[in-house]
C-alpha positions, 0 to 999 in steps of 0.5 A, a space after each residue: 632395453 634403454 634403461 639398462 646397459 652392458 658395457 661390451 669388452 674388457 672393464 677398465 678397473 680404476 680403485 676408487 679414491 680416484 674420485 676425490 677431489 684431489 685427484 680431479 684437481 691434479 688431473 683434470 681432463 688428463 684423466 682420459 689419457 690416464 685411463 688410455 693408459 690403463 687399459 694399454 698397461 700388459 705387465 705390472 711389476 712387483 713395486 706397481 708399476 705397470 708397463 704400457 704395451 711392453 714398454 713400446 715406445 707410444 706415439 701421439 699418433 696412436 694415442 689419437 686415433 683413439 682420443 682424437 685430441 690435438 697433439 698439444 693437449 696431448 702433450 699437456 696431459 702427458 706434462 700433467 700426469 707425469 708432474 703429478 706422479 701419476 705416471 713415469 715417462 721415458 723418451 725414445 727416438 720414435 715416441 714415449 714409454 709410458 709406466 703407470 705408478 701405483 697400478 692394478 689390473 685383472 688381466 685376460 677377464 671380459 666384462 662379464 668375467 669382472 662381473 661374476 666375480 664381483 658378485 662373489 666377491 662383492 658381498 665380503 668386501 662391501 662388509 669390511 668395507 663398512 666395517 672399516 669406514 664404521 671404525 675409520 670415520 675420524 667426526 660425527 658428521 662421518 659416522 652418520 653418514 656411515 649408519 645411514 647408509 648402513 640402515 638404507 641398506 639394511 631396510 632396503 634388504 629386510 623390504 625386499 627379503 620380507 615382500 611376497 611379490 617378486 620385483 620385474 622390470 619390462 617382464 624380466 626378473 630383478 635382484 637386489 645385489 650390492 647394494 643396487 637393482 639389477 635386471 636379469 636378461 630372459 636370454 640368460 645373459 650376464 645380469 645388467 644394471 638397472 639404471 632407471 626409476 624404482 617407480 618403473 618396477 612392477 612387483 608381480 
């Protein structure tokens, strides 16, 4: 299925006001080591802070094996996260010690665990999520934005509830959940996003 896709491994979890603008400036590219931290953090501490590979010291050699990028730009990003607080850095003989500020993780889940939990948990936390941007929206331009979205989705659920026809996508069964299409594997496998065109699916 080219259009659909089921990330394998463990889900590196990254809260989402990462994506704003303030943070792709500070970041930039060092974003990719920031994210090779992440997903090396094994303890985080009661004040957040996580600790990358039990406070191992780290070498620009492990770090390239599997970034692959000259070790300048390693050492710039390092520079980068470390001046913009993102993260902690100690120095050690035999490498660094790296510590995430600010971190959060699931431990021990697989993608497909994140999954069945986020469709448990996904429908309660996009409604206080609404909620809290309906009240939190400081122009007009903003509280727009947020009642469009509202009644997109809305419509969007009301359409699908009320249409007699199931939707398919290449003959395997499709639901609507938080707020996105997703495709249901014929094998019983955990359901994967549906990345393509709605002019691809087929109401039978």
């Amino acid at each position: 299925m080219d259009k659909t896709k089921c990330m394998k491994g463990y889900w590196i979890e990254i809260v989402n006001n990462l994506l704003e603008p303030k943070h792709r400036k500070a970041m930039k590219e060092s974003v990719w080591l920031f994210m090779w931290l992440l997903d090396k953090i094994t303890s985080i501490t009661e004040e957040g802070i996580g600790k990358v590979l039990g406070g191992k010291p780290i070498t620009y050699e492990e770090v390239n094996k599997d970034l692959e990028v000259p070790e300048r730009t390693y050492r710039d990003w390092v520079a980068r996260l470390k001046k913009h607080q993102y993260i902690t850095v100690k120095r050690a003989p035999n490498g660094l010690i790296f510590y995430v500020n600010k971190a959060k993780k699931r431990f021990g889940q697989r993608a497909s665990d994140v999954q069945k939990s986020a469709y448990r948990e996904g429908k309660s936390d996009m409604q206080k999520t609404q909620v809290g941007c309906a009240e939190n929206a400081g122009s007009d331009v903003q509280k727009t934005q947020v009642a469009i979205r509202q009644y997109s989705r809305q419509y969007k659920t009301r359409q699908y509830s009320f249409n007699k026809k199931k939707p398919f996508y290449e003959n395997q069964p499709m639901r609507w959940k938080q707020n996105r299409w997703w495709v249901i594997p014929a094998d019983g496998g955990p359901w994967l996003e549906f990345a393509g065109d709605e002019k691809d699916i087929v109401y039978k």
